[in-house]
C-alpha positions as CSV (number, residue, x, y, z in Angstrom):
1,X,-5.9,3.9,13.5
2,X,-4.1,6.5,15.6
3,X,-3.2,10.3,14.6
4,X,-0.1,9.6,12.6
5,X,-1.7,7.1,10.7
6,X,-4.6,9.5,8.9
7,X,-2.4,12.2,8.2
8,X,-1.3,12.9,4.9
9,X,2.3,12.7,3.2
10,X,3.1,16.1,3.5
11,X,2.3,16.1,7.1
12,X,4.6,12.7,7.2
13,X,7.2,14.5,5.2
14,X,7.8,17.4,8.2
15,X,7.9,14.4,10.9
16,X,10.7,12.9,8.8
17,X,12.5,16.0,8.1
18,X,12.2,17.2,11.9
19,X,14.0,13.4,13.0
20,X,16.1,12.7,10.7
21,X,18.1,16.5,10.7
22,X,18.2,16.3,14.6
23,X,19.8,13.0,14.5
24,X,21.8,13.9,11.2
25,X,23.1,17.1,13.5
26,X,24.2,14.8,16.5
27,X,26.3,13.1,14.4
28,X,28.8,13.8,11.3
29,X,26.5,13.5,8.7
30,X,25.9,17.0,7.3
31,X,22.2,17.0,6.0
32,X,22.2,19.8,3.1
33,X,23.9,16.9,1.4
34,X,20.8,15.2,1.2
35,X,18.7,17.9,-0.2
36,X,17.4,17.0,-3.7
37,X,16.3,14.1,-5.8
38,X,17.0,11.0,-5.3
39,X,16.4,7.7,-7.9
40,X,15.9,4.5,-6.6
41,X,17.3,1.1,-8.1
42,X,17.0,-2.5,-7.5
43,X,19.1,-5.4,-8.0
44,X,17.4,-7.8,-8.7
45,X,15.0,-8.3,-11.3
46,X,11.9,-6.3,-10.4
47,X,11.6,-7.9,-7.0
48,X,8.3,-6.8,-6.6
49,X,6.5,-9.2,-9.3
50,X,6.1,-12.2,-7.2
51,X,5.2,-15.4,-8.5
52,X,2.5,-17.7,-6.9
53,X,2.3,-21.1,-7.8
54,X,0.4,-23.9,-5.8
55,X,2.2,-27.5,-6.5
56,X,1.8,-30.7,-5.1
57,X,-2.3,-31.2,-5.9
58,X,-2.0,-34.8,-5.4
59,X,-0.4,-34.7,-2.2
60,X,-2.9,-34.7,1.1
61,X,-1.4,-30.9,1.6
62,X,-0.1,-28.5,-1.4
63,X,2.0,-26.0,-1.3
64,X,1.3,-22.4,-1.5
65,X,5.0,-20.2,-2.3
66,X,5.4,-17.2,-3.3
67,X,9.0,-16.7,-5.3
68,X,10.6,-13.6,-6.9
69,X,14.6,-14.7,-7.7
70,X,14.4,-16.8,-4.5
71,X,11.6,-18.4,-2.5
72,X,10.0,-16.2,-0.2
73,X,7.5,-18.1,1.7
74,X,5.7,-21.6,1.7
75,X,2.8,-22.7,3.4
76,X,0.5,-26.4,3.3
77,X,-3.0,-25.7,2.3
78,X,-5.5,-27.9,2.0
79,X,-7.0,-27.2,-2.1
80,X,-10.4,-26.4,-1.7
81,X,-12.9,-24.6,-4.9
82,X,-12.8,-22.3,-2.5
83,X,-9.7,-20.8,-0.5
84,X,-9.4,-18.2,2.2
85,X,-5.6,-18.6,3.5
86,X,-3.9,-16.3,6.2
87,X,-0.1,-16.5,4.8
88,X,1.0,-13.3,7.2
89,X,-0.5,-10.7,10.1
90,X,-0.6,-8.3,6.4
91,X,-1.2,-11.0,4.0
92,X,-3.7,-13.3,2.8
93,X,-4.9,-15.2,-0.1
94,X,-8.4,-15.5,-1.6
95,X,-9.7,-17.4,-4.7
96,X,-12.6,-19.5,-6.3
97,X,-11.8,-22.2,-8.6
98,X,-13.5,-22.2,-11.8
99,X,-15.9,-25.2,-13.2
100,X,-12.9,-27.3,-14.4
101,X,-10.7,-26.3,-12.2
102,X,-8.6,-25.0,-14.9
103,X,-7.7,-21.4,-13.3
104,X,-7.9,-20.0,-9.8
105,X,-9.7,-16.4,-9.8
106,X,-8.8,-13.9,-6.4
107,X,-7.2,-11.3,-4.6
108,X,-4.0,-10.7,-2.7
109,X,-5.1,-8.9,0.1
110,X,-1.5,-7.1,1.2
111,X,-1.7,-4.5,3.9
112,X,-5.3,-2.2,2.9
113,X,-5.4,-3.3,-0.4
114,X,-6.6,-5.9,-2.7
115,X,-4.4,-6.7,-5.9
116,X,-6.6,-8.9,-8.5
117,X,-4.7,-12.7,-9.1
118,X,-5.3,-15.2,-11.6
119,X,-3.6,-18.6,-11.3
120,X,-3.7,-20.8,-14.0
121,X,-3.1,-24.6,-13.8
122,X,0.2,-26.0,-16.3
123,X,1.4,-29.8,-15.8
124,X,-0.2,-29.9,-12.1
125,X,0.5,-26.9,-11.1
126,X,-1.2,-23.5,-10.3
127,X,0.9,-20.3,-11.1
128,X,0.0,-16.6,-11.2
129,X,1.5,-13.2,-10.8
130,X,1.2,-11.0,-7.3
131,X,2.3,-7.7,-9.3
132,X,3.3,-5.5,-6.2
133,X,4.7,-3.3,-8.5
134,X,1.5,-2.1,-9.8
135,X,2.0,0.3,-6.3
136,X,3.1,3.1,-8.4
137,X,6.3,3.6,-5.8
138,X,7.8,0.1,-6.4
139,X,7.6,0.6,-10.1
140,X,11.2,0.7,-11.3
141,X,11.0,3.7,-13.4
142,X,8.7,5.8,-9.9
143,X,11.7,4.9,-7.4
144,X,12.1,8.5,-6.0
145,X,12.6,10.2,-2.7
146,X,13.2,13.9,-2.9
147,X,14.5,16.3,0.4
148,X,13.9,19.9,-0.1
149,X,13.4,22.8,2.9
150,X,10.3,22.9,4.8
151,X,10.0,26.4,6.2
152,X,7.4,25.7,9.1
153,X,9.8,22.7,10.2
154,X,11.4,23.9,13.2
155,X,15.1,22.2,11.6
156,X,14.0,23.7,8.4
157,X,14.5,20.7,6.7
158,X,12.1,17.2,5.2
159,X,12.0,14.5,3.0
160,X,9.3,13.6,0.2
161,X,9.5,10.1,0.0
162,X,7.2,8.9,-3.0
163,X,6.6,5.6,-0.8
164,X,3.2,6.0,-0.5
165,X,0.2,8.9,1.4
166,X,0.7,7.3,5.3
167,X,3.7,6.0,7.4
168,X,3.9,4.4,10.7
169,X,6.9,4.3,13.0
170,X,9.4,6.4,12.1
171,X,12.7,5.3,13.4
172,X,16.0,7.2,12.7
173,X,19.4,6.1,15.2
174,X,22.8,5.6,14.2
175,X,22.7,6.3,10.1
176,X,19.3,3.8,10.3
177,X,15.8,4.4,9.3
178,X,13.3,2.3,9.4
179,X,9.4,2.8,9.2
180,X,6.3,0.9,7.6
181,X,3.8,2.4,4.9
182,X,0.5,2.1,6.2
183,X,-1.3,1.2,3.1
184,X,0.5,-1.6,2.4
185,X,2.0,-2.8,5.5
186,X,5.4,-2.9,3.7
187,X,8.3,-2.5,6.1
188,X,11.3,-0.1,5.0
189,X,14.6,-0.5,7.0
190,X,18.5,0.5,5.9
191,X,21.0,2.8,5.9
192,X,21.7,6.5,5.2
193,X,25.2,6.5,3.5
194,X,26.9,9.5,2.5
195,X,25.9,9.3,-1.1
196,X,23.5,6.9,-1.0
197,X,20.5,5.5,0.9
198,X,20.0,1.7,1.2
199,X,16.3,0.5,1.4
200,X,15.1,-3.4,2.6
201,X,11.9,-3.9,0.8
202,X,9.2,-6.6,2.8
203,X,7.1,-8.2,5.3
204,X,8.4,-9.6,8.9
205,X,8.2,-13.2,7.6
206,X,10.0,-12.4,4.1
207,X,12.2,-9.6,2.5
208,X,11.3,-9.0,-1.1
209,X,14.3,-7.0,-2.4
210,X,16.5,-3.7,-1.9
211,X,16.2,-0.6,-3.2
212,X,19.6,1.9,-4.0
213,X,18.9,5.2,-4.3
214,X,21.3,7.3,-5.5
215,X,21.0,11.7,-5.9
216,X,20.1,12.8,-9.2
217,X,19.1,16.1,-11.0
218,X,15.9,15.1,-12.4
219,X,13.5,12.7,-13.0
220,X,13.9,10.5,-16.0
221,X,12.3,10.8,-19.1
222,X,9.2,8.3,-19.8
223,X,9.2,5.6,-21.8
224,X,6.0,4.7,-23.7
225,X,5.8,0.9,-22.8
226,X,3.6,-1.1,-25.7
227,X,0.8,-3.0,-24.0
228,X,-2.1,-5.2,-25.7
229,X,-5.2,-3.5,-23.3
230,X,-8.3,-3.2,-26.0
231,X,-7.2,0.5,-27.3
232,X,-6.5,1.1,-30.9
233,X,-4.9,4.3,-32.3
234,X,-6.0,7.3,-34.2
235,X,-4.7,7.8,-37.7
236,X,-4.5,11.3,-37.0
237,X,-3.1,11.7,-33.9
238,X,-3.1,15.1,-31.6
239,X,0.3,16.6,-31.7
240,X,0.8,18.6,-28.4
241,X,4.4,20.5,-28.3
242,X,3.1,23.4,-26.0
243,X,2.0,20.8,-23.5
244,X,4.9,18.7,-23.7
245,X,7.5,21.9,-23.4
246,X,5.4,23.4,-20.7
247,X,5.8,20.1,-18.3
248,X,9.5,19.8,-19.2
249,X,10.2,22.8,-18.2
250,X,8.5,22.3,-15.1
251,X,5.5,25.5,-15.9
252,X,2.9,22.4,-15.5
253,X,4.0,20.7,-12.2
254,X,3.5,17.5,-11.2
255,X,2.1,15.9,-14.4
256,X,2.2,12.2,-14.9
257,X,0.3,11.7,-17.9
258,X,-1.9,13.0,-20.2
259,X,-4.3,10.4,-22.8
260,X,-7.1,11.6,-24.9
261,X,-9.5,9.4,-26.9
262,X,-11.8,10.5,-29.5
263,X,-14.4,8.7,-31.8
264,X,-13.4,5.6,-29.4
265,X,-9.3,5.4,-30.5
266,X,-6.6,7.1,-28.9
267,X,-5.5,10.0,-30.2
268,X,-2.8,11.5,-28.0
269,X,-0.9,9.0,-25.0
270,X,2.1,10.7,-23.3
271,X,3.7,9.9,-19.6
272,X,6.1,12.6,-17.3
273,X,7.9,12.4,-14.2
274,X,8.8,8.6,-14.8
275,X,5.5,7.3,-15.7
276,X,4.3,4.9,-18.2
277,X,1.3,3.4,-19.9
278,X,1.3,0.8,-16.7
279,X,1.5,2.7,-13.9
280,X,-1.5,2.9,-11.4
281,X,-2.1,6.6,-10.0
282,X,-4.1,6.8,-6.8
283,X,-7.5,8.1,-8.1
284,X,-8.2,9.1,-5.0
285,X,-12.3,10.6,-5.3
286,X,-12.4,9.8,-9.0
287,X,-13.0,6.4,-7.4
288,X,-16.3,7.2,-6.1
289,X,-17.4,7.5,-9.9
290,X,-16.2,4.0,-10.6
291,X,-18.3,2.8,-7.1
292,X,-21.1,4.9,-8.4
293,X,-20.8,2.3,-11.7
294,X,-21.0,-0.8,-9.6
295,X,-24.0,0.5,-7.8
296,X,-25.3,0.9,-11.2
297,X,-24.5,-2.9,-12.2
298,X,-26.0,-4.0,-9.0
299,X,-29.1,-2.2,-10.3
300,X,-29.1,-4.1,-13.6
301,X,-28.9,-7.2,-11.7
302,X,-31.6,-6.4,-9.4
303,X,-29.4,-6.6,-6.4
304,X,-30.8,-3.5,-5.4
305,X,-34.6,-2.8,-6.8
306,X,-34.0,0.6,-7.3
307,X,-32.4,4.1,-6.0
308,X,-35.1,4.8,-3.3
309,X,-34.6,1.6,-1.4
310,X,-33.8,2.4,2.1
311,X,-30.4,2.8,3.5
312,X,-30.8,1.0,6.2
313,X,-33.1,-1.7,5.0
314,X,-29.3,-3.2,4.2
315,X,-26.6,-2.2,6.8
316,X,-25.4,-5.0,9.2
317,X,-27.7,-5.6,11.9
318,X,-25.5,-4.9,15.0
319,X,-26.1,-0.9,13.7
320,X,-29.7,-0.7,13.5
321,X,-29.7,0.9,16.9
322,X,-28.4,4.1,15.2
323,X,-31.7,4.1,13.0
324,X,-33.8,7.3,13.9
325,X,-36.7,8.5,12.1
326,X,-35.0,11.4,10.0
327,X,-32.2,8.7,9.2
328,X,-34.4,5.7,8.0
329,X,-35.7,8.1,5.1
330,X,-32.1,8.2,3.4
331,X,-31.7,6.4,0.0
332,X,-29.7,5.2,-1.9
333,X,-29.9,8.0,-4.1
334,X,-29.4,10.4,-1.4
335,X,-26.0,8.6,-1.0
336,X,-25.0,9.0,-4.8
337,X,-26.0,12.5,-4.6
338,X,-24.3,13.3,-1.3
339,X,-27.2,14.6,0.0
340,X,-27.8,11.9,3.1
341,X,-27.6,14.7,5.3
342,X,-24.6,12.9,7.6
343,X,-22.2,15.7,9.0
344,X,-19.1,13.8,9.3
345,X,-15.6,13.8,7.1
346,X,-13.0,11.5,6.5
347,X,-10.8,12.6,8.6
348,X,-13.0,12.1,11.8
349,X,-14.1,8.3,10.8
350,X,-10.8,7.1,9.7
351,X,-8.7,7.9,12.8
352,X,-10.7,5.4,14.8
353,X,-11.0,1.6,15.3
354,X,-14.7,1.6,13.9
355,X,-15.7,3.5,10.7
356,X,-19.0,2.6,10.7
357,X,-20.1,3.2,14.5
358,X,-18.5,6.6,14.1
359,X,-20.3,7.6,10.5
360,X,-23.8,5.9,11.6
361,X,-23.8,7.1,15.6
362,X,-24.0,11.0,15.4
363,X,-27.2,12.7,14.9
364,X,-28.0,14.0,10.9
365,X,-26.4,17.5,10.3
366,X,-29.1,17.9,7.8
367,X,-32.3,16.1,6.9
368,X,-31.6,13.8,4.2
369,X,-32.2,15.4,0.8
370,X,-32.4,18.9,1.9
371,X,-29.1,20.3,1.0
372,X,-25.9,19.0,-0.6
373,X,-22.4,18.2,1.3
374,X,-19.7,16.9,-0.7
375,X,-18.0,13.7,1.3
376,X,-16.9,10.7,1.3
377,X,-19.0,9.0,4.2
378,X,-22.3,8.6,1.5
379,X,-19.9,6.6,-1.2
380,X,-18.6,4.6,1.9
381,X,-22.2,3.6,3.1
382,X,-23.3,2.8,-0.3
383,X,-20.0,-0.2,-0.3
384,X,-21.2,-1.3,2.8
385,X,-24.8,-1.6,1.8
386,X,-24.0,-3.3,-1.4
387,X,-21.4,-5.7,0.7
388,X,-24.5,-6.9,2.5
389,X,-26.2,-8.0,-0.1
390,X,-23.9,-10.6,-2.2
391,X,-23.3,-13.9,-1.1
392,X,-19.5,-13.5,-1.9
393,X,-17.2,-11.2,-1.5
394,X,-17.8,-7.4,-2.9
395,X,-14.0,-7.4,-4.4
396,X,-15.0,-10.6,-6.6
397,X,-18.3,-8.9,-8.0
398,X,-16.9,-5.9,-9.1
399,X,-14.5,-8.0,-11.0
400,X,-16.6,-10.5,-12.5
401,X,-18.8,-7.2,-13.9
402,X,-16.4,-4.2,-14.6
403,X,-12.7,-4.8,-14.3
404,X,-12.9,-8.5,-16.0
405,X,-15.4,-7.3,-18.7
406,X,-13.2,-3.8,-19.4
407,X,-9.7,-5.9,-19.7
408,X,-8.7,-4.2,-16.7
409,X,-6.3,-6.4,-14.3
410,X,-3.4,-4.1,-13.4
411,X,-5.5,-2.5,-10.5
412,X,-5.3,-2.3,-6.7
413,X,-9.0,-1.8,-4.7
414,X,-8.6,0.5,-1.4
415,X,-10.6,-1.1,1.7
416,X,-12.1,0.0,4.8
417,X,-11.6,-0.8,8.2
418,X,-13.1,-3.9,8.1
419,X,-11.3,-5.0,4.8
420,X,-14.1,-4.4,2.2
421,X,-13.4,-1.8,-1.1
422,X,-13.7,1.2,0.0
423,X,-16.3,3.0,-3.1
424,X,-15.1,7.0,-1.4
425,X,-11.2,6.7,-3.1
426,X,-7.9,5.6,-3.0
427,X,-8.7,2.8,-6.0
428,X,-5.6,2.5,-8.6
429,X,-5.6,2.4,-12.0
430,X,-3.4,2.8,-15.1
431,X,-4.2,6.3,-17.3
432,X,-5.4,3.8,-20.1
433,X,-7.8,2.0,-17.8
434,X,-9.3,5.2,-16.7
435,X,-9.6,6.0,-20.5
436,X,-11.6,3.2,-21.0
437,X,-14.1,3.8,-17.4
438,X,-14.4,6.9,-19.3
439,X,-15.2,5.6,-23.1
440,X,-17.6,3.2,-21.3
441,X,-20.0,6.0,-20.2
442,X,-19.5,8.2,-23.4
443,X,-20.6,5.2,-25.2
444,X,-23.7,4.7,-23.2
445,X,-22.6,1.7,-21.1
446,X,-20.8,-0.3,-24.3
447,X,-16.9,-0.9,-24.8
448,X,-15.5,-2.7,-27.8
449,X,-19.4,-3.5,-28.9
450,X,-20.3,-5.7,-25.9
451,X,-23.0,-4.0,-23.4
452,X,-21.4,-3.8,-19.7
453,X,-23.7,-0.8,-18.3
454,X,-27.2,-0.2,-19.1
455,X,-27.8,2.7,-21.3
456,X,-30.7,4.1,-18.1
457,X,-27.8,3.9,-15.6
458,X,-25.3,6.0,-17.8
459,X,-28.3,8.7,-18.5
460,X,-29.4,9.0,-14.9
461,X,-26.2,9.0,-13.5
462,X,-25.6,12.2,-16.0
463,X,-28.2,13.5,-14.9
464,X,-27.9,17.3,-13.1
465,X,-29.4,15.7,-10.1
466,X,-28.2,18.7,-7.3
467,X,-26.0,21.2,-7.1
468,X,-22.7,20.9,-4.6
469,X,-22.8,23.5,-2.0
470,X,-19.4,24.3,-2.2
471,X,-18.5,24.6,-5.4
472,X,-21.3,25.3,-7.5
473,X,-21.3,22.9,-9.8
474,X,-24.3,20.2,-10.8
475,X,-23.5,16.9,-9.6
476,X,-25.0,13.6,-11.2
477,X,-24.2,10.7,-9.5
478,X,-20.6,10.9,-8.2
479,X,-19.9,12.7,-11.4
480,X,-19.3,16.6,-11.7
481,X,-20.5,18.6,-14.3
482,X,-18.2,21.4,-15.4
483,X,-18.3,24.3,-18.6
484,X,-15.5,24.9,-20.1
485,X,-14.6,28.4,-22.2
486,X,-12.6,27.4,-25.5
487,X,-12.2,30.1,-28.1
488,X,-15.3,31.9,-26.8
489,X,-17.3,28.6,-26.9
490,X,-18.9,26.8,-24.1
491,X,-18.1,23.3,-24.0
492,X,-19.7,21.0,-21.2
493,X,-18.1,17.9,-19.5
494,X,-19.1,15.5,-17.4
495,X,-16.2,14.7,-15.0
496,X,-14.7,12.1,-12.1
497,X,-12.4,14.1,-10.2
498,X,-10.1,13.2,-7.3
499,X,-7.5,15.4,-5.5
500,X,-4.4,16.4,-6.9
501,X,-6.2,17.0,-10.4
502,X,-6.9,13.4,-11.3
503,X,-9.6,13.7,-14.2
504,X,-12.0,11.6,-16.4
505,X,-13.5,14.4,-18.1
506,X,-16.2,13.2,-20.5
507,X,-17.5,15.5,-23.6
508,X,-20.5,14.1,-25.5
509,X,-20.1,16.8,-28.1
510,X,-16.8,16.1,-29.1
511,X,-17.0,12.7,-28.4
512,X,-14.1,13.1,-26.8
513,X,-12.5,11.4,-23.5
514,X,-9.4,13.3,-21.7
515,X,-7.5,11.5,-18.4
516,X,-5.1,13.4,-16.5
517,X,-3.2,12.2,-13.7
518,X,-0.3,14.3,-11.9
519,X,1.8,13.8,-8.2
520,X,-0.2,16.7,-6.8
521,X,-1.9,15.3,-3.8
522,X,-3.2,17.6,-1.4
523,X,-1.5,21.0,-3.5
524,X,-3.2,23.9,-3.6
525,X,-4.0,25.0,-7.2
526,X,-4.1,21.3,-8.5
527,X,-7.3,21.2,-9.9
528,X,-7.6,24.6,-11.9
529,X,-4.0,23.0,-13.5
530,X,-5.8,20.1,-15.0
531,X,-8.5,22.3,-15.8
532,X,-5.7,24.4,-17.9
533,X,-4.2,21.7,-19.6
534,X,-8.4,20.4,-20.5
535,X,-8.8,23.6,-21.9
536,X,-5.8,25.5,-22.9
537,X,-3.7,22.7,-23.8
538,X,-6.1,20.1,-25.4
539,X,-10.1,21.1,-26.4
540,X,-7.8,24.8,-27.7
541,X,-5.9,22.9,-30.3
542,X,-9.0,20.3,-31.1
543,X,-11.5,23.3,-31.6
């Protein structure tokens, strides 16, 4: 991965701005007329759903296509129970047949992520849904790219494209961009009009559809969309005008959606800024709660015996030369607790060609369980560890024992360099899904009466195991613990948290579970606004 790659949008968003108003100046186009909001359209039918059907079972080869309006690809594949097929450089297709061959389970892996599939069989044929549109920029009603001033831009201009966090070779000449979002692998090529701008949406095999943006002065209202996901309403239901008012009027930026459950039913469900009950938000280190979840399964399963197994005693062989005698004490409860003691952030491992080397080579900054150092390295050793272990593929276990169990399919799983999930961030999910992650550990490991969780892995991973160095607060395992004032009365939560204010924020007293999601990535202030809307907007009118 090289520089451009691990920088974040707003870093991408200069780069653009700085190109594309140079080349904008050498030619006629004036660029102010580009500054502002622009909504994105397609013309087809949701391009982005793709249907994947595998005909022809009782020929010697079948056929593997993927179709949205048109065909997009085709390849022969021998039909196997179990399938690993390479359809692209970016692309690939994994599945396990069940018993009676009934339904195909797996993953589309597209780019760095996995999207869940399930292909059922109908007169001979296999057919499923690759739902690219769960990326939360492809979704019709998210189709925005906004150009505003950037003051430290030398051109003083740049562009916000919501395509995505990463994007790799910029290319503006002659009214053309084109450039590829990393996360993806999606390729983006078209034409800058002068009041429009013309995207191609795909892969170098296949185009998957265009997009037509088109300046406008705001953002769309949401649309509740009905959807059948396990949740039942509230009779009494919350009734939030100050909250609503204070997002349209833009005093609470960035807000996407706001759902609160209590006594197990929903009891307030609204989506902003042209969300809807199923788009996926980038959870970004609220993820590493839902990895701390499958460590926990693992547990109940005996996969691992317990949290003081040895790190080591389970990371791939070709590594063990890193092993030292301060290193070989850390567990895997020194991982949940980020208290392994390894010095080194995200942003060092993941702009080079080996994560692990580059985590597991460099001497401990600290002696493991001494001292507490929020990161994301301890989460991503503890995927690793648990990858070596199962005798298929980490993507399908946690599957089979949360997502499946939970109802939850409209998800996309973040990898590392190496193609396994990545348990430190950057896992999607829809706000209702995260309400029910949530409701799953206020209920002690139970949703919808059916025991996923064990009851011990909910309590101990509660527990107020350290304290985070940098913030003060308790930490449990990958889950924050936070004390809210309301009306002169403390009220404690137990939260998972990722940047830009995403929140699962968990209140036993109450019984009470609140998700917040917002566009904030990497904006200062983004936290302590989801902390207002927790407190001032939500437990204030509760209490």
């Amino acid at each position: 991965m090289n520089k451009l790659q691990a920088l974040f949008f707003s870093t991408i968003i200069v780069c653009f701005g700085l190109t594309f108003s140079s080349h904008a100046q050498s030619k006629t186009i004036q660029f102010e007329e580009y500054v502002g909001l622009w909504k994105g359209n397609t013309a087809e039918n949701n391009p982005f759903e793709v249907t994947v059907t595998i005909a022809g079972l009782r020929k010697p080869k079948a056929s593997l296509i993927f179709s949205n309006d048109k065909e997009l690809f085709r390849k022969e594949i021998t039909l196997k129970d179990t399938l690993h097929i390479e359809l692209d450089e970016k692309l690939y297709f994994e599945g396990i047949a069940n018993q009676d061959k009934s339904q195909i389970n797996g993953f589309i892996k597209f780019g760095n992520n996995f999207y869940p599939i399930q292909l059922l069989i109908k007169d001979e044929v296999y057919e499923g849904l690759f739902n690219l549109s769960a990326n939360h920029f492809l979704q019709p009603e998210s189709q925005y790219i906004e150009i505003r001033k950037v003051y430290n831009s030398v051109e003083g201009y740049g562009a916000y494209p919501h395509l995505g966090t990463w994007a790799n070779d910029l290319k503006i000449t002659n009214h053309k961009i084109s450039f590829e979002d990393y996360k993806t692998g999606l390729l983006f090529q078209g034409d800058l009009k002068e009041s429009q701008i013309i995207l191609s949406v795909g892969l170098t095999s296949f185009e998957l559809g265009k997009i037509n943006y088109r300046k406008v002065d705001k953002k769309e209202k949401s649309e509740k969309i009905a959807i059948e996901d396990g949740w039942t309403y509230a009779k009494q239901k919350l009734i939030l005008k100050d909250l609503e008012n204070d997002i349209d009027q833009n005093k609470l930026k960035g807000v996407e959606s706001v759902v609160v459950a209590q006594d197990g039913k929903i009891r307030y469900e609204n989506y902003f800024n042209g969300s809807n009950s199923t788009t996926t938000n980038d959870l970004r280190s609220a993820g590493k709660s839902i990895g701390s979840a499958v460590i926990g399964l693992a547990i109940d399963d005996g996969i691992i015996t317990s949290t003081q197994e040895k790190v080591y005693d389970y990371l791939p062989q070709s590594f063990q030369y890193t092993k030292d005698k301060e290193k070989s004490k850390i567990t895997i409860e020194h991982l949940l607790t980020m208290s392994s003691g390894i010095g080194v952030y995200e942003d060092y491992y993941q702009e080079t060609d080996d994560w692990l080397k580059n985590v597991l080579e460099p001497e401990l900054k600290y002696n493991a369980g001494t001292r507490t150092n929020y990161m994301s390295a301890d989460p991503f050793l503890l995927s690793v560890n648990l990858s070596e272990r199962l005798p298929y593929p980490l993507e399908f276990y946690m599957h089979k024992k949360l997502f499946g169990p939970l109802g939850i399919n409209n998800y996309i799983l973040n990898t590392d360099d190496k193609g396994n999930p990545y348990f430190a961030g950057g896992l999607c999910m829809t706000p209702r899904d995260m309400l029910k992650f949530g409701q799953l550990y206020l209920d002690k490991g139970m949703w919808n009466g059916k025991r996923i969780l064990s009851e011990k892995w909910v309590n101990e991973s509660f527990k107020k195991h350290t304290i985070l160095e940098n913030t003060s607060n308790a930490y449990g395992y990958f889950w924050w613990h936070e004390t809210y004032k309301v009306k002169k009365k403390s009220i404690s939560s137990i939260e998972a948290r990722g940047n830009g204010g995403q929140y699962i924020s968990i209140i036993p007293e109450l019984n009470i579970v609140i998700v917040v999601t917002t566009e904030n990535y990497n904006k200062r202030g983004a936290a302590q606004q989801t902390e207002k809307i927790i407190t001032e907007y939500v437990l204030k009118f509760i209490l």
